[in-house]
C-alpha positions as CSV (number, residue, x, y, z in Angstrom):
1,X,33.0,53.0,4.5
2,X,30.3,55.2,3.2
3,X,32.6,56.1,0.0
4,X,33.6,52.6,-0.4
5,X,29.8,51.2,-1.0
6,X,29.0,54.4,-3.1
7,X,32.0,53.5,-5.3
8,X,31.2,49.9,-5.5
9,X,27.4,50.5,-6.6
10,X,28.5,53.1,-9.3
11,X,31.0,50.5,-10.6
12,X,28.4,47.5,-10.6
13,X,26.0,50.0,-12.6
14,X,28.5,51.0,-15.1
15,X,29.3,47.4,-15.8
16,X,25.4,46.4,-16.3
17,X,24.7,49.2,-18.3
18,X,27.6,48.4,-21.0
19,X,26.3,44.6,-20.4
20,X,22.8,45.4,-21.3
21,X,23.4,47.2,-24.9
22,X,24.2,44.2,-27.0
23,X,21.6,41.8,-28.4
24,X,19.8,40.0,-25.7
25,X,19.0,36.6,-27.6
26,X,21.4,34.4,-29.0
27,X,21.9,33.7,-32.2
28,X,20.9,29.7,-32.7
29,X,19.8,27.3,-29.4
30,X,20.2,23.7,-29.7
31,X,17.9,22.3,-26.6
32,X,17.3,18.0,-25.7
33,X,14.6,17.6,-23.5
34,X,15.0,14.1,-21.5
35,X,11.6,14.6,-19.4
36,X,9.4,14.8,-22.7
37,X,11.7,13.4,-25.4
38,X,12.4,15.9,-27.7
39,X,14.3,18.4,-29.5
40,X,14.5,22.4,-29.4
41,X,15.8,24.8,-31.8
42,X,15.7,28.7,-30.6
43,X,16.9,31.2,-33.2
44,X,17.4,35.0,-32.8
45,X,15.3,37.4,-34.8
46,X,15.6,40.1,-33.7
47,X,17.5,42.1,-30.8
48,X,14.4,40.8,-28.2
49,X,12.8,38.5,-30.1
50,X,13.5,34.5,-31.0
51,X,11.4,32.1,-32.6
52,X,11.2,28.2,-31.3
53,X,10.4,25.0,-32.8
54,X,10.2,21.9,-31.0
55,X,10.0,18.6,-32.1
56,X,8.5,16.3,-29.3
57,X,7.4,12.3,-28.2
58,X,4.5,12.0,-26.5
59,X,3.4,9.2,-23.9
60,X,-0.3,8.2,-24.1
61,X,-2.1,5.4,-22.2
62,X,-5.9,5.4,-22.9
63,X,-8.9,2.6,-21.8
64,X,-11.5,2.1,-18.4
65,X,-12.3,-0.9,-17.2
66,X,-14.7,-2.5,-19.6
67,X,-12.4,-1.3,-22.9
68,X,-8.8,-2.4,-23.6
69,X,-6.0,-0.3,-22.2
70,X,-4.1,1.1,-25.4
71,X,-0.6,2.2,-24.8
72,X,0.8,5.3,-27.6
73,X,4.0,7.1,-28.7
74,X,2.7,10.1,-30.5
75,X,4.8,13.1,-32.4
76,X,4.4,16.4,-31.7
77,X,5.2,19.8,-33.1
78,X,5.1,23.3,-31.3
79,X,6.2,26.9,-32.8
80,X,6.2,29.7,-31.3
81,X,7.3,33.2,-31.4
């Protein structure tokens, strides 16, 4: 039994190590956010590194009590690396 579970852990470790030395990012992402409306694109840089735009609609609902409530669709823009 011993054999078989030392056989089985040297297989699994094998097969992560070959799975691990290609790039880890994929080339072009294509996201749709439904919570926020929006849009994502993720593109690969580099073999750990991606860059992300996103392209979002904001909700906004602004006023007290003595003011009149305003209701707002705004655009937004993110970028990251």
């Amino acid at each position: 039994m011993k054999k078989i579970i030392f056989l089985s852990v040297i297989l699994l470790s094998v097969f992560n190590i070959t799975a691990q030395s290609g790039k880890l990012v994929e080339d072009g992402l294509f996201k749709v956010n439904a919570l926020l409306p929006g849009v994502s694109y993720e593109v690969g840089v580099g073999e750990r590194t991606a860059i992300n735009a996103e392209a979002i609609i904001g909700f906004a609902l602004r006023g007290t009590s003595n003011v009149e409530t305003e209701f707002g669709l705004y655009l937004g823009f993110a970028a990251d690396f």
